[in-house]
N, C-alpha and C positions, 0 to 999 in steps of 0.2 A: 552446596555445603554452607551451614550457617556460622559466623563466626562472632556473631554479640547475638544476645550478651555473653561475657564469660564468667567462665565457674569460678573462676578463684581473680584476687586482685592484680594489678599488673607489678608487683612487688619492685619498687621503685621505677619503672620503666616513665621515660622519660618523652616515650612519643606509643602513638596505636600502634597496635599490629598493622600490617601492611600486606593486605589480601594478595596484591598483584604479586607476589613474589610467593619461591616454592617455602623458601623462611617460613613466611607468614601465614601461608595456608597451611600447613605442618601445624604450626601454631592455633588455629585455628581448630584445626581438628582434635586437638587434645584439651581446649579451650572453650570448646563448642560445649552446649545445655543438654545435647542429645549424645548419647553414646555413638562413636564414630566405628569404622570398620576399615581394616588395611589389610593388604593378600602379600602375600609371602614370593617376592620371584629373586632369582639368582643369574640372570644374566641381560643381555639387551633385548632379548627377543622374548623370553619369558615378562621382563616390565611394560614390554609395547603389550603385551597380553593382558597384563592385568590393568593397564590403564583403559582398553578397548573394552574390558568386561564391565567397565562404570567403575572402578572404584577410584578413590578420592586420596589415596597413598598408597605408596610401596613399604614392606618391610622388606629389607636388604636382608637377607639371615645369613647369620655366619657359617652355619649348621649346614645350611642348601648350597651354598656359594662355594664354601670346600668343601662340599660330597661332587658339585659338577667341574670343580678342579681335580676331583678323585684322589683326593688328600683328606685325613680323619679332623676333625672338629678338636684340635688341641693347638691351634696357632700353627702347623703346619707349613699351611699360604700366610705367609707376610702380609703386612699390615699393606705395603706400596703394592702387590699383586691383589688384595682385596680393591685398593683403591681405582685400579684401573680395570675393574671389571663396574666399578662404579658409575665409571665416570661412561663407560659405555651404556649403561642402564640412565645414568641421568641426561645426556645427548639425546636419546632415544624416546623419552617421554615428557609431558607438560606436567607430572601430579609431582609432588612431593616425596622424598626417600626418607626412612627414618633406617640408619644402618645402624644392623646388628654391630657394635665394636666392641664385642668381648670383654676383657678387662681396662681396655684402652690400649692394646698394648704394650705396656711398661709401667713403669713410673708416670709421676704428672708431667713428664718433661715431654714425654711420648705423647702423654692426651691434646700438649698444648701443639704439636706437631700436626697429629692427625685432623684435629680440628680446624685448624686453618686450611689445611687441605681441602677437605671435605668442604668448605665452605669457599674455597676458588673452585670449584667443579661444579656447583648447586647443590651438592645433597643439602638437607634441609634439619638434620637434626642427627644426634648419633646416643645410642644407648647404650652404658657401660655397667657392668657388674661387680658384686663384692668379692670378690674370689681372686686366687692367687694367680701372676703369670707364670708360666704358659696355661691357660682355662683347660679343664675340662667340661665335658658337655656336661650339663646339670644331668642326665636322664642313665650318665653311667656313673654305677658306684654310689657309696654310700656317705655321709656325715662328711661331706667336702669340707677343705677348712675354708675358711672367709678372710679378706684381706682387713688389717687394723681399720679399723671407722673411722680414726683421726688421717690416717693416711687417704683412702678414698676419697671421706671429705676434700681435702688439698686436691686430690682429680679433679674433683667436680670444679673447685674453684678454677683450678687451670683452663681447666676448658671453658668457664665464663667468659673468661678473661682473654681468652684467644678465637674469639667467634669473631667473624669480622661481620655479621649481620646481626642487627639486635634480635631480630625474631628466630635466629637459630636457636636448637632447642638442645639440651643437654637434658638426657632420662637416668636416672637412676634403679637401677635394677636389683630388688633386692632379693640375696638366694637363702634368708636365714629356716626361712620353709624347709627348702628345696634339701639342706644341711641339716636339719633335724634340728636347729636351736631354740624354732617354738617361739609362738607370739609374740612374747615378750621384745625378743630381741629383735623381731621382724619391725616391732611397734617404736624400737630405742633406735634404730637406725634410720630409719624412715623420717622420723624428727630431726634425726644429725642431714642427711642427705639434702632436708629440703631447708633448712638452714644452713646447709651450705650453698645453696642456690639454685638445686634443681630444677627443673622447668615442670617436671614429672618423676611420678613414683612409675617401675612396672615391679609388680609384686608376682612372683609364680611360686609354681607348685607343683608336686608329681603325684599329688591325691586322687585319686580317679573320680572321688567325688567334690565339689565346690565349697567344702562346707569351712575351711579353714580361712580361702579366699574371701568366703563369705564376711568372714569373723574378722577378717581384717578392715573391710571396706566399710563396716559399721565402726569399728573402733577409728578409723581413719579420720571418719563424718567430712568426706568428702574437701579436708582442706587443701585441699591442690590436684589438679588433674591423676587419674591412676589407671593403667594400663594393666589388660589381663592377657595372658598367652594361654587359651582354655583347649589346648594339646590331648593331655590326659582325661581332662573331665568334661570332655568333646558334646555329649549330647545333652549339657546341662540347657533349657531353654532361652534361647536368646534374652526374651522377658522379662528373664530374672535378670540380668550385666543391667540392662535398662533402670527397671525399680533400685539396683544397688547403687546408681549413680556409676557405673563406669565410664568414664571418657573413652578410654579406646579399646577394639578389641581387636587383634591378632589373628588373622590365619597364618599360622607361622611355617609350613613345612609343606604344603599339600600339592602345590605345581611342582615340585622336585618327585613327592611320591607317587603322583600320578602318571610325570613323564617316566618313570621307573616302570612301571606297570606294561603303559604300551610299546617301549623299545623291547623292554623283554619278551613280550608278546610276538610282535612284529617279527622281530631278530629270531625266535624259534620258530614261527611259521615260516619264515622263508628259509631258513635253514633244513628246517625237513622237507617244505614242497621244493626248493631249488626252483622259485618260480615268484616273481612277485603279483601275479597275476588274484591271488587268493583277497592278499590287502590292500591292489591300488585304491580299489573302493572303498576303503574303509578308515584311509588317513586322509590329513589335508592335503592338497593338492600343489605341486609347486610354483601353481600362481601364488596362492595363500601366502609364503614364504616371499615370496619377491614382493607382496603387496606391503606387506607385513614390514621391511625392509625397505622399504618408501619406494622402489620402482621408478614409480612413476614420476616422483619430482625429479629423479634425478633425469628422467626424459624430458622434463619441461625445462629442465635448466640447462640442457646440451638445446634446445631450438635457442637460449638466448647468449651463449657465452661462448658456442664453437662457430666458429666461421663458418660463414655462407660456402667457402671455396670445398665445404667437405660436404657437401651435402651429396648425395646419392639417392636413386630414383626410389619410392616404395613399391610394397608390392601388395596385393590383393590375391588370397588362392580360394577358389571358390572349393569348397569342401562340405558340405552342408547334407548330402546323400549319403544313405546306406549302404548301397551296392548291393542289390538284392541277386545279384548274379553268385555271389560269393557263399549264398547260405546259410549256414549257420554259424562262418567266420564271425559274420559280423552280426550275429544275435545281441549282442553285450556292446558292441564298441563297432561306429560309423570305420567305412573300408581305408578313410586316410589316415588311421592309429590302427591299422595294423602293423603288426611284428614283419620287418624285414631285417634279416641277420642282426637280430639285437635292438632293433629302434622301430619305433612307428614310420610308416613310410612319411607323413608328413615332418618327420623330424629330418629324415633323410632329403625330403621338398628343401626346406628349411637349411639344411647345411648349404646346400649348393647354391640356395639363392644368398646366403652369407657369403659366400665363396666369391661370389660376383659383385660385393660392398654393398649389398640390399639389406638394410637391417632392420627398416618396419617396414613391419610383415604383420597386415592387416588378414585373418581366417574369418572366415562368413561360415560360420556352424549352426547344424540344423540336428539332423539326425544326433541321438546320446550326446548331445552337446558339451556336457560335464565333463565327457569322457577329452575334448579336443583343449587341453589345459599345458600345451609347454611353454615353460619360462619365459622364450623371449619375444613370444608373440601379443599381438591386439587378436581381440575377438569381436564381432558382429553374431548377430543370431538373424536366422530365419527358420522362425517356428511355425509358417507355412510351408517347410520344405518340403512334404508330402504333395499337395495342389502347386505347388510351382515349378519353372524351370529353373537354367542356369541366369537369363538375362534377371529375374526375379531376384534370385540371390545375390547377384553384381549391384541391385539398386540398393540391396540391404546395407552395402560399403557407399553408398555414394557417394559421403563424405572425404570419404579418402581416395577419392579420383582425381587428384590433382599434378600438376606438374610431371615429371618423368614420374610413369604408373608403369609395374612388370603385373600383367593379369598371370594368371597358370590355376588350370586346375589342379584339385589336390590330389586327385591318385595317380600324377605320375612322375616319371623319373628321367632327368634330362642331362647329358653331360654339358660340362663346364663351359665350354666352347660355344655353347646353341646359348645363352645367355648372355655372353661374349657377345658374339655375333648380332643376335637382336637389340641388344645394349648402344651397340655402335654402329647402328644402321638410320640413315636419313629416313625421314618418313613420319606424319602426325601419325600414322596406327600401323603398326607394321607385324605382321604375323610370319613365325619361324614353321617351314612350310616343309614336310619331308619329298623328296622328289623320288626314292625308292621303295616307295611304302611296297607297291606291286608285291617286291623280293621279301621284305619282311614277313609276309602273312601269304602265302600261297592261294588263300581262301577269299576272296573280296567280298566272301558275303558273309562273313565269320561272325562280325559286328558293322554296326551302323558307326560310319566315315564323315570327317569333316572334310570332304573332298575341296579343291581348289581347283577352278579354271584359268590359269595365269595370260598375264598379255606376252611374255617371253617365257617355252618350255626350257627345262633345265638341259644345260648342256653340259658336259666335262669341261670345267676349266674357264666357265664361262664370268664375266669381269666383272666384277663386284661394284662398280661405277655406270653396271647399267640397271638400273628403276626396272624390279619387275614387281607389275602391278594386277590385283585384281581384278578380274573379270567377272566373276561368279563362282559363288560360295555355297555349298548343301551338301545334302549326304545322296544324292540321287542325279547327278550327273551323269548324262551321255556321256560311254567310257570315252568317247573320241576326241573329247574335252577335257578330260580330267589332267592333270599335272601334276599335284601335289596331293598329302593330304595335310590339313591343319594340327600339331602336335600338340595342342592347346596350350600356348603360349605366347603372349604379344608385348608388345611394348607402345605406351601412348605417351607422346609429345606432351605441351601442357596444352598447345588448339586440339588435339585429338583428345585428351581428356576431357574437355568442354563438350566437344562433338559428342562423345559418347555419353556425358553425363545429358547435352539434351534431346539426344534420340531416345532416352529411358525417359523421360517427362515425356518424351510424345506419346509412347508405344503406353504408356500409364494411360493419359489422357484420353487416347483412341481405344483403351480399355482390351487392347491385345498384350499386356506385359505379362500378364497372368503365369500362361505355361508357352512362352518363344525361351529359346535356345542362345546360346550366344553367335550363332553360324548364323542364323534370321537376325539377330541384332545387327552385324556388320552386311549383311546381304541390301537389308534396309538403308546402310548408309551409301553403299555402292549405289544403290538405284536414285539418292537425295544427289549424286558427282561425288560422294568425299573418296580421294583418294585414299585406295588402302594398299601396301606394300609387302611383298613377300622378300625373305631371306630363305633360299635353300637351303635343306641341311643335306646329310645321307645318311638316315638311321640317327642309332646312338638315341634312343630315347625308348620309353616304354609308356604305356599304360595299362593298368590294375583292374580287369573288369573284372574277372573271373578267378578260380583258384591255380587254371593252369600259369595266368600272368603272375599269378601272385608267389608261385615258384620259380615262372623267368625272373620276376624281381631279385632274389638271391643270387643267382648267374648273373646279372646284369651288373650286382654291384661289382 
């Protein structure tokens, strides 16, 4: 944004504009050689919107701001309920606000009030109209009356006089168009306003076509900034604001009528399918909103202001596969966002590793990747997940292998206790180990097993103070060996996190990372001596290959 030279003189001003400030740049923009441009938004999340879209100021509309307070555009919402929607909209973003303020409303005693307001919160400038309080919206009804000119003027003045920044800006708005009074008087007031001190003219009109506005900005000849709100005469070409000399133009209405559109949309599609399944694809995604919402600082600002005493282990779910066992479940969406009784089963992952004080929760997504988006997760991508295995996709988090790490793959489902238990278990790598798998599955050869050979078989009852360690890890053990099977879940120390992070540089190096598993990753380090540690469970856990698990998952919850 350019802000010298300027269109008009500094009419006494006694120091420059001052860029670095929302004041200033506001000022700037209505002061600027080139016609400038501001978006219309009405709450915090609509201004982060339109600041992210490029533009260079907000208009505050009072129009949009009470339709999403769901109150009608005649003073309704109070001037203190307008202002702290404000002040959330200006917290929210670095550009400039110039707020709709209706008549100001009251008296000049009101405008000298709201002003200083608006001017401890940042907004940057506020634009008031000729028209009586309580306002009606210019676009209902006909030959509105207009408030005395000698009275307005004294507004204006007030609110000079009550800015506590010199570069706030005070617009005057005139409705003599809008009222049917006819140029004349558009042209008699416009003189009194900016002799009374206005910063700016904003001249409208409900002409569908430009031609009066036209008529105005020639007769104007450009003596002081003028602002157009081109609502009704929408498709006149930008071109023309430019050659007329307009300072600023207005989209004034259009994030309010747009977001109107798709809730409506939205809200009867799901109403008739009873299914949200038609639009997840087709809105923003609830990272978007928590992005949107800064997230992320406020995750950077809990590693430096909450104590070290709360810190809790992370976790890593490796999830990155299709599940091509599953069919045409998972044609649109990878097997750990499927629907179990209402939630994706990674959501269901997700509770229970909450459950247990685990709250980053690092997903390594591959397959529909788009599709693996809930709120309070990190993501990694492996977009070789097709050509790799699980150790592949573990390197793709490498980063986050630090300190107490909970691994778990993403399609399964663990009670509370197996996390517990692996939480609170001695041991740099220590894997939660089922000892009655046999009884779970009748069939041992239903699917391929992360069998375990342990140095002590499971006993009833046996001490939780004795080290039972592995021996040998795969899915093809000698049954006369077998003990366990591994429920894909472990827990690493922060030396076991190192261990694992540089047995994944070697198996890169030695050029076998490619497609190993993570049973050959730990197998690997048993044969390097690193001790690895099992905790029995009995049951109580699932995994998601097929459609028939994917209906014990609903039983299971």
């Amino acid at each position: 944004m350019s802000v010298a030279p300027f269109r008009t003189p500094d009419k006494g001003r006694d120091k420059p504009i001052n860029p670095q400030t929302k004041y200033g740049r506001l000022r700037g923009l209505l002061e600027s050689r080139q016609t400038e441009f501001i978006m219309e938004a009405h709450d915090g999340l609509s201004a982060k919107i339109v600041e992210e879209a490029g533009f260079d100021g907000i208009w505050a509309s009072g129009l949009t701001i009470s339709a999403a307070l769901g109150v009608r555009d005649n003073n309704e919402a109070s001037w203190t309920q307008v202002l702290e929607v404000l002040e959330f909209m200006s917290d929210g973003t670095s550009i400039p606000i110039l707020v709709d303020g209706d008549t100001g409303y009251g008296n000049f005693n009101n405008v000298r009030r709201v002003v200083r307001k608006l001017g401890q919160r940042g907004i940057a400038g506020i634009c008031i109209e000729d028209k009586l309080f309580p306002k009606t919206n210019s676009f209902i009804g006909e030959d509105q009356p207009l408030a005395d000119m000698d009275e307005f003027c004294g507004k204006i003045k007030a609110g000079k006089d009550s800015q506590i920044d010199d570069d706030f800006s005070v617009v005057a708005r005139l409705e003599a168009l809008i009222s049917g009074q006819g140029m004349t008087e558009a042209l008699r007031r416009a003189e009194a306003y900016y002799a009374a001190g206005a910063d700016a003219l904003l001249i409208h009109s409900k002409m569908r076509e430009p031609d009066e506005i036209l008529t105005f900005l020639t007769e104007w000849d450009d003596r002081c900034p003028v602002i157009i709100v081109p609502t009704t005469y929408f498709d006149t070409p930008t071109d023309i604001w430019r050659k007329a000399k307009v300072s600023l133009v207005i989209w004034a209405n259009h994030n309010l009528r747009a977001s109107i559109t798709a809730m409506r949309e939205v809200s009867a599609r799901i109403h008739r399918d009873q299914t949200i399944a038609g639009v997840e694809n087709e809105v923003a995604t609830v990272s978007d909103v928590f992005d949107l919402a800064g997230n992320a600082e406020l995750s950077d600002a809990e590693k430096i202001y909450l104590p070290a005493t709360q810190s809790a282990p992370n976790a890593i779910v490796l999830a990155a596969s299709r599940g091509e066992e599953l069919g045409d479940l998972t044609a649109d969406r990878p097997k750990c966002m499927l629907d179990v009784r209402g939630k994706p089963l990674l959501s269901r992952l997700v509770d229970t590793l909450n459950g247990g004080g685990v709250r980053d929760i690092t997903v390594v997504r591959g397959y529909r990747k788009e599709m693996v988006n809930l709120p309070t997760i990190k993501t990694k991508d492996n977009d070789r997940y097709e050509a790799t295995g699980e150790a592949s996709t573990l390197a793709c988090a490498s980063d986050q292998i630090a300190g107490d790490t909970i691994l778990t793959y993403g399609d399964i489902l663990f009670r509370q206790h197996i996390l517990d238990l692996v939480s609170k278990s001695d041991g740099d790598i220590v894997l939660a180990a089922d000892a009655i798998w046999r009884e779970r599955d009748p069939d041992p050869n239903s699917r391929i097993r992360d069998l375990i050979s342990c140095s002590i078989p499971f006993k009833t009852g046996y001490l939780e103070d004795e080290a039972v360690v592995v021996k040998k890890i795969g899915p093809d053990l000698n049954s006369d060996e077998i003990d366990a099977e591994w429920i894909g879940v472990a827990r690493l120390s922060k030396d076991g996190a190192n261990e694992v992070k540089n047995e994944l540089k070697l198996m890169d190096a030695e050029n076998c990372l490619t497609g190993a598993s993570l049973i050959e990753l730990f197998q690997r380090l048993i044969v390097r001596g690193i001790s690895i540690n099992v905790v029995y469970v009995a049951g109580q856990w699932l995994d998601v290959d097929n459609p028939a698990d994917l209906m014990d998952a609903g039983s299971f919850l």
